[in-house]
ZATISE-180515 format. One record per residue (C-alpha): residue in three letters; x, y, z. Coordinates in steps of 0.2 Angstrom, whole numbers, plus 5000, padded with zeros to 4 digits. Layout:
// ZATISE-180515
ALAXYZ/...
***
This chain:
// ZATISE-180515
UNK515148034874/UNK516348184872/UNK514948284864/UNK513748234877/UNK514748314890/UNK515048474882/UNK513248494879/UNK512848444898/UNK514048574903/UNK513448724890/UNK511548664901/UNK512248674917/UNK513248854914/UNK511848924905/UNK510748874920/UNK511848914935/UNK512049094923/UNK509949104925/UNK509949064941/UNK511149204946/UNK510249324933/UNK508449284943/UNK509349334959/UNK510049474956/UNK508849654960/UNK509049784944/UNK508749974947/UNK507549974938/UNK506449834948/UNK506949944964/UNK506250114958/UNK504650034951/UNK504349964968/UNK504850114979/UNK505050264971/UNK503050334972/UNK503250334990/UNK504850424989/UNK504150544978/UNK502750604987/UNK503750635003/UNK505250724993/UNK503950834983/UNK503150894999/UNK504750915007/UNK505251064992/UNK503651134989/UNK503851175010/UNK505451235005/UNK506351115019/UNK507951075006/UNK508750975021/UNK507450875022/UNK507350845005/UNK509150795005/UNK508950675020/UNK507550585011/UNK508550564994/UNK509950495005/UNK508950385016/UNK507950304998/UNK509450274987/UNK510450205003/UNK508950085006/UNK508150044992/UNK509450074975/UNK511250034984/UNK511549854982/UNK510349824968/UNK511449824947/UNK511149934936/UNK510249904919/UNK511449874903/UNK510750034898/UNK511150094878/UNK511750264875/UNK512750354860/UNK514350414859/UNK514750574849/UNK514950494834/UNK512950414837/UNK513650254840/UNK512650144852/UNK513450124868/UNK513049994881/UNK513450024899/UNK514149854901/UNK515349894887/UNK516249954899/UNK517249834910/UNK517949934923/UNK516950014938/UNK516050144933/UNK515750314939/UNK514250394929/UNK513650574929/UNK512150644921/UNK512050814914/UNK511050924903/UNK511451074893/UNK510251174905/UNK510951104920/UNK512151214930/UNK513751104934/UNK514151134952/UNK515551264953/UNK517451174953/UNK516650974948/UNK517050994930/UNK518951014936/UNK518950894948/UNK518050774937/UNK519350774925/UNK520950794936/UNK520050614945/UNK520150544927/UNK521650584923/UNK522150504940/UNK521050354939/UNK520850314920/UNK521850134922/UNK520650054936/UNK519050164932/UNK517950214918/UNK517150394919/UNK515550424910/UNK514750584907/UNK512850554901/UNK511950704895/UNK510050724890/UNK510150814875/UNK510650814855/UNK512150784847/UNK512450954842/UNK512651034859/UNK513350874867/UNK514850864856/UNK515151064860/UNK514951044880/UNK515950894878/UNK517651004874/UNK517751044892/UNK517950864899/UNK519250774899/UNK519850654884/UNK519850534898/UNK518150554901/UNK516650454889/UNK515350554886/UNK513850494879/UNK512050564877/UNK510150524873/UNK509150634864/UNK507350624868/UNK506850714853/UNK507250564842/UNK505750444853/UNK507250314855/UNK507850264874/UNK506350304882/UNK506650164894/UNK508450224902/UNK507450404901/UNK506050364912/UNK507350264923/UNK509050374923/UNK508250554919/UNK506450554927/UNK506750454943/UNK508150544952/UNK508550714943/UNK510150784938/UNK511450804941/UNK511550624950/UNK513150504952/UNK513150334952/UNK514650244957/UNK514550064949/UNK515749934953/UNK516649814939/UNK515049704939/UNK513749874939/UNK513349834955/UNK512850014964/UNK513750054975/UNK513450224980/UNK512150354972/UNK512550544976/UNK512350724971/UNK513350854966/UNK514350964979/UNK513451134976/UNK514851274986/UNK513951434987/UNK513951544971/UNK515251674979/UNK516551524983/UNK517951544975/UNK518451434960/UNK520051354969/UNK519051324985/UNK517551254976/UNK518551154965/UNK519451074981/UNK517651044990/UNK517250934974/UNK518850854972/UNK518950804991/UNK517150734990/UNK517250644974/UNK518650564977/UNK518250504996/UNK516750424984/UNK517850334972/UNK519150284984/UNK517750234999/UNK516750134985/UNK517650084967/UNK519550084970/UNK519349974986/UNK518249854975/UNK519249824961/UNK520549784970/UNK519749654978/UNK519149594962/UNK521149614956/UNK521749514972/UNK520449364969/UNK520849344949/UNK522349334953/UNK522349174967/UNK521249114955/UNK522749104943/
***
């Protein structure tokens, strides 16, 4: 009888878990539905030169149609080629992605790391770069040891599918703010101060923005998360 029940249980949990899989949107669902139109709009907007309305129409599509939905358990390396696998990490998330030919704004590497160092017991920081090894494990030296930073190397014809969906859908640089259960809950880019700003200045640009993000977005939501485990218990 004993057994009978556990069995009926391990049915009913795996079932509920189904249930809540099937309705639950992924990232990757909402780009393939909506990101053509987006696209076309955004791709006429730049080649008219019209960057502000380029930047409203990224702001408009990811508030719309990519906040709200979970992000895919996507597989990555670390600097030692181990796969990595986004929901390894238990914390909120904030995610970055990078390129050894992408310019980091002026002052966001500093901030990035300072935020860490701040944040490093309530959220995990991820820097993704599109590159190989080699040069990932060189540019990682200026982050953070607070920081994980992983990579994809295209070259090697492995994670084509967090490629097409991370790299080829939004650009780069693009932050993802994921809360503990990779829910998204805000997409952003970088803040780009103009080229003669001064170091201290742009450095303060990012870190006011960034942290407005993480406080508006992740710190607000694990807590709430925190509070409810805890009446739980």
């Amino acid at each position: 009888m004993n057994k009978l029940l556990v069995v009926f249980l391990l049915f009913c949990t795996s079932a509920f878990s189904q249930q809540e899989l099937q309705k639950k949107t992924f990232f990757s669902q909402a780009l393939n539905l909506n990101l053509s139109g987006y696209n076309k709009k955004a791709d006429l907007a730049y080649r008219l030169n019209q960057y502000e309305k380029a930047k409203e129409l990224f702001e408009n599509f990811t508030s719309t149609h990519l906040e709200g939905a979970y992000m895919d358990n996507f597989r990555f390396k670390d600097l030692k080629k181990k796969d990595v696998r986004l929901y390894d990490y238990k914390k909120p998330v904030f995610l970055i992605t990078y390129a050894s030919w992408c310019i980091p704004a002026k002052g966001e590497i500093p901030a990035l790391n300072k935020l860490a160092n701040e944040y490093q017991d309530k959220i995990e920081f991820v820097v993704l770069f599109w590159d190989k090894q080699e040069t990932v494990k060189v540019l990682a030296e200026q982050f953070s040891s607070k920081i994980s930073v992983v990579y994809v190397d295209e070259r090697e014809n492995d994670g084509a599918y967090v490629v097409k969906h991370l790299k080829h859908s939004l650009g780069l640089p693009t932050c993802f703010l994921l809360s503990e259960d990779k829910k998204i809950m805000e997409i952003r880019r970088s803040v780009f101060p103009p080229m003669q700003t001064e170091e201290e200045v742009a450095y303060r640009e990012n870190y006011i923005a960034l942290e407005t993000s993480i406080s508006k977005n992740l710190i607000h939501s694990y807590n709430e998360v925190y509070a409810e485990n805890v009446q739980v218990e």
